[in-house]
N, C-alpha and C positions, 0 to 999 in steps of 0.2 A: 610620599608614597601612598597613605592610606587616603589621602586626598586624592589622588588619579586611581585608583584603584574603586573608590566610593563613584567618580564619575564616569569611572568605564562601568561600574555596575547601575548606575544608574540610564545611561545610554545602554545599554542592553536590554533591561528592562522597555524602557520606550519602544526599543526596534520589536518586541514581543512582541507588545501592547497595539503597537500601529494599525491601524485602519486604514488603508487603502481603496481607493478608485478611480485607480490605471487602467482598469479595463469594465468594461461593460459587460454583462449577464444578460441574456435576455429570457422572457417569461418562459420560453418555451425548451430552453434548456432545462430547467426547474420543473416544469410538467413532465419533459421527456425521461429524466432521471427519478420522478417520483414513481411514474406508472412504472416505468422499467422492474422498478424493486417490489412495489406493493401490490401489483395485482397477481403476479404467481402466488405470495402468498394469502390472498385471500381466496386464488381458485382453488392452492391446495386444501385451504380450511373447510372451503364450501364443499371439498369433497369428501373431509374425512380423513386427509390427509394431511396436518400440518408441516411434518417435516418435511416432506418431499416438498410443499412450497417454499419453504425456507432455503433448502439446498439449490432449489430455480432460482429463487432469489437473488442468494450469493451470487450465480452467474449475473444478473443483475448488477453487483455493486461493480464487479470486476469491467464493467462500460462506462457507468451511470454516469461518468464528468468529463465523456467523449465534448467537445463541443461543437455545434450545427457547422456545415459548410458553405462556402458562397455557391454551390453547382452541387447537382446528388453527384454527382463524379469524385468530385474535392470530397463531400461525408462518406462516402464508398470507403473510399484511400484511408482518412481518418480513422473509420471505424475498422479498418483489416486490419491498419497499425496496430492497435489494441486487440483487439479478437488473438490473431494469431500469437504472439505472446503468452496472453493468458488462455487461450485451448492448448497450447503446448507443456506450458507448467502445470492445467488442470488433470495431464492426461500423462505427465513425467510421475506427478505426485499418486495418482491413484495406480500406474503400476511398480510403484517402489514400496509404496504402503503396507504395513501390518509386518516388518522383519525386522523390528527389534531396531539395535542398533546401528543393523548396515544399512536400514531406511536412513537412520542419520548421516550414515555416513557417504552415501550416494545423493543422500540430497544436498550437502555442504557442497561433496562434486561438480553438482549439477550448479549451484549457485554461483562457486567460483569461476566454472566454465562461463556463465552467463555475465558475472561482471567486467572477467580479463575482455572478452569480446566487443563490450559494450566501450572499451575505451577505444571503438574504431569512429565513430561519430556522435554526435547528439541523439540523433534517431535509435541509433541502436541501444547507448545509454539510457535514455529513458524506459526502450524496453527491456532492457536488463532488469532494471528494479521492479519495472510491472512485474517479469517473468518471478525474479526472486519472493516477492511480495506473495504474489497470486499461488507459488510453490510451496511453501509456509503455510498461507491461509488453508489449501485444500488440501494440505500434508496433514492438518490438526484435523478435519471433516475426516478424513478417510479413514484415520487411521481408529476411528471410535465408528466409523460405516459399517451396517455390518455386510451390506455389499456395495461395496467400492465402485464397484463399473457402472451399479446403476444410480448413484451418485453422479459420475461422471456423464452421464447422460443426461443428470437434471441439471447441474451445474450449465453445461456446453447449450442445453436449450434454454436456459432462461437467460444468458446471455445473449443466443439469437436473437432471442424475440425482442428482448430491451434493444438491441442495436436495431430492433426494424421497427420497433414504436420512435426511437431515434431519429433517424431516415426518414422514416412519413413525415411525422414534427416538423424536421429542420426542412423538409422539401419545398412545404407552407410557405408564401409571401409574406415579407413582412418585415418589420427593421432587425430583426436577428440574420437576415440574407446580406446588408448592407455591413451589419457590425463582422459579419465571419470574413466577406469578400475586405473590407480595411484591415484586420487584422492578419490574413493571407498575404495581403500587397507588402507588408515589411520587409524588408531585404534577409536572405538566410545566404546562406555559406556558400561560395563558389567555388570550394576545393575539390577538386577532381578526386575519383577513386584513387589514381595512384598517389595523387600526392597525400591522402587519408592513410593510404596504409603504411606509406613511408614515415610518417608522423604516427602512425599507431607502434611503429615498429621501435623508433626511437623514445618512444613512451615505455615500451615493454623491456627494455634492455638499460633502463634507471628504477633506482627501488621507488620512485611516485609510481612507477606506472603499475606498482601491485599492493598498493597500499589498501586500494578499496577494496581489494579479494583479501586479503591478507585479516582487514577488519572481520568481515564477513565472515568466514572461513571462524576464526578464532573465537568471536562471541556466538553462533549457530553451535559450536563443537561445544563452548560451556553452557548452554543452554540445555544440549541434549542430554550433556554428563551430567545436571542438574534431573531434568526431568526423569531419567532411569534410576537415579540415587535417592529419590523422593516420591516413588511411583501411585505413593496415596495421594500426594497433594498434585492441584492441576496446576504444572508449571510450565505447561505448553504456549502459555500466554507472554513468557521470556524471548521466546524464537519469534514470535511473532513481533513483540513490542522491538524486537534488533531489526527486522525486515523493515518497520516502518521508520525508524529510526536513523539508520545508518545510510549516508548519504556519499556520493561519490568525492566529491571535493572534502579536502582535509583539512579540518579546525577545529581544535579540542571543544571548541562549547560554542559553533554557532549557530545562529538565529534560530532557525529552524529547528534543532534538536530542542531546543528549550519552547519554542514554542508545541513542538509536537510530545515532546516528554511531559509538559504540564498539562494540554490536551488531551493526552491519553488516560492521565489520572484521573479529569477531571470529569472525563466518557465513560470509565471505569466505573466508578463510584456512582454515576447519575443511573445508567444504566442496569446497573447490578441491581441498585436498590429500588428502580422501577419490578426487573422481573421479578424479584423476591415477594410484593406484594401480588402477582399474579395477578396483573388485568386480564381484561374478556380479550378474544380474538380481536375482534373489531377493534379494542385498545392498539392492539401491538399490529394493527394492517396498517390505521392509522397515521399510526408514531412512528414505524418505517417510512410509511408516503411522506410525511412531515422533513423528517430526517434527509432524505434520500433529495429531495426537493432543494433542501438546504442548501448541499452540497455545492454545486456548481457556484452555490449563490455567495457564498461565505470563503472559496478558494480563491475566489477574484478580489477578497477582499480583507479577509483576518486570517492566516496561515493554524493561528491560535485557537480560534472557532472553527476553523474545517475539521483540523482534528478531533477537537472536543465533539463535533458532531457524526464525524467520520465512524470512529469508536464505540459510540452507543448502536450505532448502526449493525457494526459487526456483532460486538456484546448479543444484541437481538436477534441476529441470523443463528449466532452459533447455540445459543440458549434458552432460544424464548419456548421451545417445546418440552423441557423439565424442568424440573423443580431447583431450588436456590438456595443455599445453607449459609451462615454466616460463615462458614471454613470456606469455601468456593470466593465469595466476595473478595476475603482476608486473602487466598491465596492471588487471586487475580490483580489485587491492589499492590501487594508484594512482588508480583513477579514483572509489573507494571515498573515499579519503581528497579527492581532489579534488574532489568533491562536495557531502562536507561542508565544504569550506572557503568553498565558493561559498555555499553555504546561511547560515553564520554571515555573511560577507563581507555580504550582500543584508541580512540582519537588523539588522545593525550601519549598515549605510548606511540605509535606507527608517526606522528608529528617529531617525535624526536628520534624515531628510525631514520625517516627520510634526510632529517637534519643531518644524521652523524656523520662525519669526513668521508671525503668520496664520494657521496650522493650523486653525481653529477657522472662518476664512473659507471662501465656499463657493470652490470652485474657479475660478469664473467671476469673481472679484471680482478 
């Protein structure tokens, strides 16, 4: 037993660790996603205004790893996919904002409303967690904004503009046209609307089909219960580390959560201890473009590294305009790991929900 148990941990490890190159990046995804992020914030610097470039920013991250299309038609599509998702979460979270705990408790609402939904196809799944992601993210901005709407405005336009530095980019001739047009040609799904709903419906009427709300729901509500019970320490970094976390398919501890729970620490820690010593703007316009660059480049490749780059990225949007205490670090590293422990914790229990007799009955029986 401790022999197969040393091997499954050993193979797990590996699957972390992997490097990958199934798919191809091209340069100008990497340029596309770096400007997208790093020039709102160096036009808000240059004006005097850092945080408002940061807040554009974030609109920014919330595209940045859109990838180029084979036709502006095909990145049109691509980029609505995303857009509308996260301008609907940007725009849920700032008028739910600033109410205590029925902001919490409307936005757990909002989030389970978005997961059960998302078990109608891939497409929609995917924008589920964008949506829950992006609800979280500008739930923790707004709720320290001290006006919300016009946040909401800088968020919504530095998204535009990144998705139209996107567009121009990918429009460009070039082998980034020939890689989006061969990865487009892959066969996707031939299941008709009805037959979707019909299989959504029969999803929702066995306890899998509400597992991933159920996660969701349970570790976002102790998150919140944490952060109002400890309203000195910043524990708003828990809700967020479960958004990135928590994953629709159900496995107590796989690949991904370990690769993004060690990523997050590891973005945590690099990036804290960057702002702390307070580089010059230029440092942190930079190290964003750097970062933001990355991204596309390192998701195609180490799931491990996108995180860990992913993370520093946010760390600098949400913070690089105040100052840094070792209690702020302490708690963010804390609430880092506390997060993922909720997230495994939820996986490991709702695994052996779905398991228990009758699973296979409809709920109502």
């Amino acid at each position: 037993m401790a022999i197969t148990a040393a091997s499954a941990g050993r193979a797990h490890l590996a699957q972390v660790l992997r490097w990958s190159a199934d798919r191809d990046v091209g340069v100008i995804e990497a340029i596309a996603a770096g400007l997208g992020m790093a020039a709102p914030v160096a036009i808000g610097a240059g004006c005097g205004h850092l945080a408002a470039g940061l807040a554009a920013s974030l609109g920014g991250l919330l595209v940045g790893d859109v990838a180029p299309g084979p036709t502006v038609n095909a990145q049109l599509r691509r980029l609505a996919g995303v857009l509308a998702p996260a301008v609907i979460a940007s725009a849920a979270a700032t008028l739910i904002a600033g109410h205590g705990w029925r902001t919490d408790v409307v936005g757990i609402g909002l989030a389970v409303a978005a997961a059960t939904v998302g078990g109608y196809s891939r497409g929609l799944a995917v924008a589920a967690m964008r949506f829950v992601l992006v609800l979280v993210l500008t739930g923790n901005a707004a709720d320290t904004a001290a006006h919300p709407a016009g946040l909401l405005v800088l968020v919504v336009a530095g998204a535009l503009a990144a998705a139209a530095i996107s567009l121009l980019l990918g429009a460009l001739p070039g082998p980034h046209r020939r890689t989006a047009a061969a990865r487009d040609a892959s066969p996707g799904t031939t299941a008709t609307p009805a037959q979707r709903y019909a299989r959504w419906k029969r999803t929702l009427a066995q306890r899998a089909g509400w597992q991933y709300a159920l996660r969701l729901a349970s570790c976002l509500g102790i998150a919140g219960l944490a952060r109002h019970a400890w309203p000195d320490h910043h524990l708003h970094w828990i809700a967020l580390v479960v958004a990135i976390l928590t994953q629709r398919p159900l496995d107590a501890l796989p690949i991904k959560t370990t690769q993004r729970a060690l990523g997050t620490v590891l973005g945590v820690a690099a990036a804290s201890l960057v702002i702390a010593h307070r580089p010059p703007i230029a440092g942190v316009v930079a190290g964003i473009a750097v970062l933001a660059a990355l991204r596309p480049l390192l998701k195609a490749r180490s799931y491990l590294a996108y995180t860990a780059v992913m993370t520093p990225l946010i760390v600098l949007i949400m913070g690089a305009d105040r100052p840094l205490d070792a209690g702020l670090l302490f708690d963010r590293l804390s609430a880092t790991l506390a997060g993922a422990g909720l997230v495994v914790a939820a996986n490991v229990l709702a695994g052996r929900w779905v398991a228990a007799p009758g699973r296979g009955r409809a709920l109502s029986s």
